[in-house]
C-alpha positions as CSV (number, residue, x, y, z in Angstrom):
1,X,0.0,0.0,0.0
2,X,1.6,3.7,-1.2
3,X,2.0,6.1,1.6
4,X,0.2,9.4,1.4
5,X,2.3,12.2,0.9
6,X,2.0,14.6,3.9
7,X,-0.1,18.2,2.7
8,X,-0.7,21.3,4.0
9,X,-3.9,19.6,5.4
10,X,-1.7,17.9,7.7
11,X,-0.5,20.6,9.4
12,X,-3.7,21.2,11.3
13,X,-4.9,24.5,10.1
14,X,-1.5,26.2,11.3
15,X,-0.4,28.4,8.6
16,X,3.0,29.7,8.6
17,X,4.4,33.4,7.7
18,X,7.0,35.4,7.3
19,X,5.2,38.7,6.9
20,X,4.9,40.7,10.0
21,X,1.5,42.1,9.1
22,X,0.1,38.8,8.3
23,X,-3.7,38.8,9.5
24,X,-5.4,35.5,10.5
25,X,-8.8,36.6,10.2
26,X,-8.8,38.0,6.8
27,X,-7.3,35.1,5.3
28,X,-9.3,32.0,6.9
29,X,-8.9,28.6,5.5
30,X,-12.6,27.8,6.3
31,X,-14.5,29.0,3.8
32,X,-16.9,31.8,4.9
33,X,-19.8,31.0,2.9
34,X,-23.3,32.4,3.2
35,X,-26.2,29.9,3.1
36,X,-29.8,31.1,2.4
37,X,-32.4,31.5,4.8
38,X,-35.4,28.7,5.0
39,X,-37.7,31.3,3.9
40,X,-35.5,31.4,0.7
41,X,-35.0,27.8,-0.2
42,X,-37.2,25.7,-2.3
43,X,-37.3,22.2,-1.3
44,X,-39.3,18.9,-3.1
45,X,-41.2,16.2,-1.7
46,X,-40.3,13.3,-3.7
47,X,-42.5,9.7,-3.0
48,X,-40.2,6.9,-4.5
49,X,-40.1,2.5,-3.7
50,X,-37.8,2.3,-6.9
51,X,-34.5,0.0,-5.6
52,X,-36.2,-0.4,-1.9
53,X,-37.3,-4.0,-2.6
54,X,-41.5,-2.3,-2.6
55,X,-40.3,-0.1,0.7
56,X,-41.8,3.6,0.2
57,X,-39.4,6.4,1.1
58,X,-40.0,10.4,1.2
59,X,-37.0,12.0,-0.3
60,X,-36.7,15.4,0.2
61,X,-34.4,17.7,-2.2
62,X,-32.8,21.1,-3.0
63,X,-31.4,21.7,0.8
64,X,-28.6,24.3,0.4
65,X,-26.4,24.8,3.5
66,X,-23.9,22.9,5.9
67,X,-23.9,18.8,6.2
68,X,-24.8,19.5,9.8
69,X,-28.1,21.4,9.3
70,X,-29.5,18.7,6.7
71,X,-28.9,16.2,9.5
72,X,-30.1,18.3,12.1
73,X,-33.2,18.4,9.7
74,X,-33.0,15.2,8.9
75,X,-33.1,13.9,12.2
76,X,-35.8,16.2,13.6
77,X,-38.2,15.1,10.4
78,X,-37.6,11.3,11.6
79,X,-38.4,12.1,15.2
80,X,-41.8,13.7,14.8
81,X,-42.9,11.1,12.2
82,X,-41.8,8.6,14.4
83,X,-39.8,6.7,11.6
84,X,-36.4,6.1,10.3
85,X,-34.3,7.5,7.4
86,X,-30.8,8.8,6.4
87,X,-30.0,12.6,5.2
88,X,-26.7,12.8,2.8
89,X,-25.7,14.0,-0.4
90,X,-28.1,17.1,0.0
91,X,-30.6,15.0,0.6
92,X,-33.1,13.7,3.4
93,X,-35.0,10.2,3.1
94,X,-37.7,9.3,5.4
95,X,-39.4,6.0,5.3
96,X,-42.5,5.5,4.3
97,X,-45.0,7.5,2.9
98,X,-45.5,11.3,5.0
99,X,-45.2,13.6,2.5
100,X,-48.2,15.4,3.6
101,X,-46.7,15.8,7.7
102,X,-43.5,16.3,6.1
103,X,-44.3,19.1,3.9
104,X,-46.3,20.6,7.2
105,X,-43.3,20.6,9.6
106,X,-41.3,22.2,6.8
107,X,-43.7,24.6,5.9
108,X,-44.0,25.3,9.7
109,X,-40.1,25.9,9.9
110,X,-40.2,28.5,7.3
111,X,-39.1,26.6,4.0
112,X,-40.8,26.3,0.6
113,X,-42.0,23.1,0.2
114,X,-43.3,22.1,-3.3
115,X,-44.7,18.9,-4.0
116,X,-43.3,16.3,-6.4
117,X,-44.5,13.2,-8.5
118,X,-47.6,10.7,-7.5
């Protein structure tokens, strides 16, 4: 197995300089990126069993913002339906068929919720 070569990664975020006037805060390695507002998202309420073995699933797509809001989201959308599911990929999948609750607890947070398919 090929070793990885060492990156700047590696170094733990440290960031070396030789300029005296070198600011930090201006030049961030995490990027500082603005994510819109519920109100200004538009999500979909997908109903799909295609590749489940027959199992219905609620997909719901178009979340823009961090990995740990969608599974924030995710995971409150499973606890009041009372089912299971995954969130990933910009994507959150609830099993079985809720689109209806769904698209009320979203609508109730503040997001545009637009219903999809069947």
């Amino acid at each position: 197995m090929a070793k990885k070569k060492p990156g700047l990664e590696d170094l733990g975020g440290l960031v070396f300089s030789t300029n005296n006037d070198f600011d930090e805060d201006q030049h961030s390695s995490e990027d500082q990126q603005e994510f819109p507002e519920p109100e200004e998202q538009e999500l979909e309420a997908h109903f799909s069993s295609k590749g489940r073995g027959g199992k219905t699933v609620t997909i719901i797509k178009g979340f823009v913002g961090p990995e740990e809001d969608l599974i924030a989201l995710g995971k409150k959308l499973k606890k009041k339906c009372g089912v299971g599911g995954s969130a990933k990929d910009g994507e959150i999948i609830i099993q079985g068929d809720d689109r209806d609750k769904i698209m009320q607890l979203l609508e109730k947070d503040g997001y545009n919720v637009k219903r999809v398919g069947g």
